[in-house]
N, C-alpha and C positions, 0 to 999 in steps of 0.2 A: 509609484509602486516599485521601481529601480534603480539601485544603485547606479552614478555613473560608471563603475566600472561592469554593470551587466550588462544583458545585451540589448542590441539597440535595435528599433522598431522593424529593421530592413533584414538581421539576424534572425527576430523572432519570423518575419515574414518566410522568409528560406525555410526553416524551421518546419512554419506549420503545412508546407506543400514536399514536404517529404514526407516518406514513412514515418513512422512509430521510430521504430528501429532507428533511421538513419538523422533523423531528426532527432533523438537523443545525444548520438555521436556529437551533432553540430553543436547542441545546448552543450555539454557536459563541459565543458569548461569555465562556464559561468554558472550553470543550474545554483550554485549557493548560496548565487548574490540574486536568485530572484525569490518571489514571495512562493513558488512553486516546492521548494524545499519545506519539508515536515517543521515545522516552529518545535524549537531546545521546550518549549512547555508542552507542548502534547505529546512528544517522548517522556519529557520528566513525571507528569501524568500518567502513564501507562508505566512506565517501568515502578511506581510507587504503589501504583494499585496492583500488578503482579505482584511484586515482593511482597505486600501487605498480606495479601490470599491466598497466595502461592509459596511462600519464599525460595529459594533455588531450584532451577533446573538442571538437568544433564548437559545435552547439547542442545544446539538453539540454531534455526535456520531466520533466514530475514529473504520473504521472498517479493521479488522486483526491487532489491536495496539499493537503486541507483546509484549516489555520490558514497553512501556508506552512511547516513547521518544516523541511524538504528543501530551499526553496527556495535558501539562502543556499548548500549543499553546491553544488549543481549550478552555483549562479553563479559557486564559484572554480572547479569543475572543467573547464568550458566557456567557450572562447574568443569564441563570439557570442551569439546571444538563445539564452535560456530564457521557459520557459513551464509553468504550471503549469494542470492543467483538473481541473474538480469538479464535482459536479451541483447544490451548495448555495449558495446564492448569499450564506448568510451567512457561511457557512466561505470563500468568498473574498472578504468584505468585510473577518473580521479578516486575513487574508492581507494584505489590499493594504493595510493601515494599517502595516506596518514590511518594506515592498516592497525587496527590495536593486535595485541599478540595474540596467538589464540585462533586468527580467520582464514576462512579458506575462500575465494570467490568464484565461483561456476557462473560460467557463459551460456545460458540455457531462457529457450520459453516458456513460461510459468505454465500454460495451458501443457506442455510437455515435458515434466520434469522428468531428467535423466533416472535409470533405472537405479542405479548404483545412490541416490540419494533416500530410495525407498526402505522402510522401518529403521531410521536411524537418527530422529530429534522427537525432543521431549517439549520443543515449546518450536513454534514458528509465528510468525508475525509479520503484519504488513504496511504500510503506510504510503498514504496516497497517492496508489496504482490501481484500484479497481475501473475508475473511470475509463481504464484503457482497454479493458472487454466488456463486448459487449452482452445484453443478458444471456442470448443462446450458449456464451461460451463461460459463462459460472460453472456448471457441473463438470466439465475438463476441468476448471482452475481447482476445485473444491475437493475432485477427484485424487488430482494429481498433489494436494496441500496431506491431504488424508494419507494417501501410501507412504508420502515422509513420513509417519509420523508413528514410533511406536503407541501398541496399543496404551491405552490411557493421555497419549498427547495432548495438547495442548494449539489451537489454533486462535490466534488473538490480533483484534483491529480495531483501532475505535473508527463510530458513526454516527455524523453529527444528527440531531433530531428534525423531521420534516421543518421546509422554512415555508411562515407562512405564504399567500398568494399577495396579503397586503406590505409584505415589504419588499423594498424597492432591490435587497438581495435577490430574489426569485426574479425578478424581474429581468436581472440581471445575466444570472443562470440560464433561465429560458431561451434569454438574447445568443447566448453563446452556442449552447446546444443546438437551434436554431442554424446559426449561421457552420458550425460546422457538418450537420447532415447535409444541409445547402452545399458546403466543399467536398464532401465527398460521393455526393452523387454526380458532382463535374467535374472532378479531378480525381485522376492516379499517379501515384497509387494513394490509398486511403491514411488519414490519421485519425485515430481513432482517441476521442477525447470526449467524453460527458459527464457530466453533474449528476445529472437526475438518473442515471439506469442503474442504480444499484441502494433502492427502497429496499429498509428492515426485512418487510414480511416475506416478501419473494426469494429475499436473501436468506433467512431463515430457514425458509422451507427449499431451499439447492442444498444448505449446508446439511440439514437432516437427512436428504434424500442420498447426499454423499457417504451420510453412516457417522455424522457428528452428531453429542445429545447438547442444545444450545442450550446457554443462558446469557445474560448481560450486567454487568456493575454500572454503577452514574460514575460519570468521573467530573467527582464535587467540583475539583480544581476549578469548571468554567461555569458551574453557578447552574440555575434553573431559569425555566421557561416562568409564563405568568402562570402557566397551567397545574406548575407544581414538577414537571417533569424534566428530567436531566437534558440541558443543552448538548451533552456528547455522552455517548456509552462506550464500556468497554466489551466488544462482542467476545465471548469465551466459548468456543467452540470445542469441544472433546470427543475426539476418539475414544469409540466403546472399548470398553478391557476387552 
């Protein structure tokens, strides 16, 4: 799954008995050479189906934008400043070393986003950081994505479609999510990492409750299930005018 130059089983180990926070610092150095980084296709995907439905925005926030790999999408698709915020200050250190023109990066908790960030992007967007709250704490995330956002905003994510119980991926999932509640009911401080707590419906109904009206696109790019139904959507969350 890793390059030899990523990092290696005893890094990752450090890592996963840190904090969130502080175990980012330690990855961020490698974070690009691991499979943990967003794949150039599920940005290319999203930034295709924005333009396609969308075409430009104002400005454009990227919230949790670790290494930056969103960053460059949101800079063609948005006509003024971008901004990209994180809670790891070394995940935006590599950010800001291949910075496109145009960004700004803030050192902030997504569940608390700075006040001086509020009514001023026309698109935000995230990629895969939800696993890192857990459910109780959606409505801060949701909240605080919403006050970014002027009215009529734009809050945008893909989500892949439930996996079934018969493949040996969930299996896999399970295993993980499993063994990390195991870690952090013995160990401080907590890392908080899961798979499975951030299902469609429940996520649907935080973002409405936040004052988003939802909808969702299939993003063709990765095909269909047998069932007929999109392997990944593109969640399009909108603040009410």
């Amino acid at each position: 799954m890793f390059t030899s130059q990523g990092p290696g089983l005893r890094e990752l180990a450090v890592q996963a008995l840190s904090s969130v926070e502080r175990g980012y610092d330690l990855l961020a150095p490698k974070f690009d050479l691991t499979p943990f980084r967003t794949p150039d296709r599920m940005l290319d995907a999203v930034e295709e189906t924005l333009a396609e439905r969308e075409g430009s925005f104002g400005s454009g926030l990227d919230v949790c934008c670790g290494t930056g790999a969103a960053l460059p999408l949101l800079r063609r698709l948005c006509r003024e400043r971008v901004t990209g915020v994180d809670l790891s200050a070394g995940m935006l250190a590599e950010a800001a070393r291949a910075l496109p023109d145009g960004v700004d990066l803030v050192r902030a908790d997504a569940r608390a986003l700075p006040a001086r960030l509020g009514d001023a992007y026309d698109l935000a967007v995230s990629f895969g950081a939800f696993g890192h709250f857990l459910p109780a704490e959606r409505p801060a995330l949701f909240s605080g994505v919403h006050r970014a956002l002027r009215p009529g905003g734009l809050f945008a994510f893909p989500i892949g479609a439930p996996i079934p119980i018969s493949s040996p991926l969930w299996w896999a999932v399970a295993g993980f999510d499993g063994a990390m509640r195991v870690r952090n009911a013995v160990w401080r401080p907590p890392f908080v990492m899961y798979y499975r707590t951030f299902p469609f419906g429940p996520v649907r109904a935080d973002l409405a409750a936040a004052g988003f009206r939802v909808e969702t696109a299939a993003l063709e790019h990765f095909g269909r299930r047998e069932d007929g139904s999109p392997r990944w959507r593109l969640v399009l969350a909108r603040k009410r005018a």
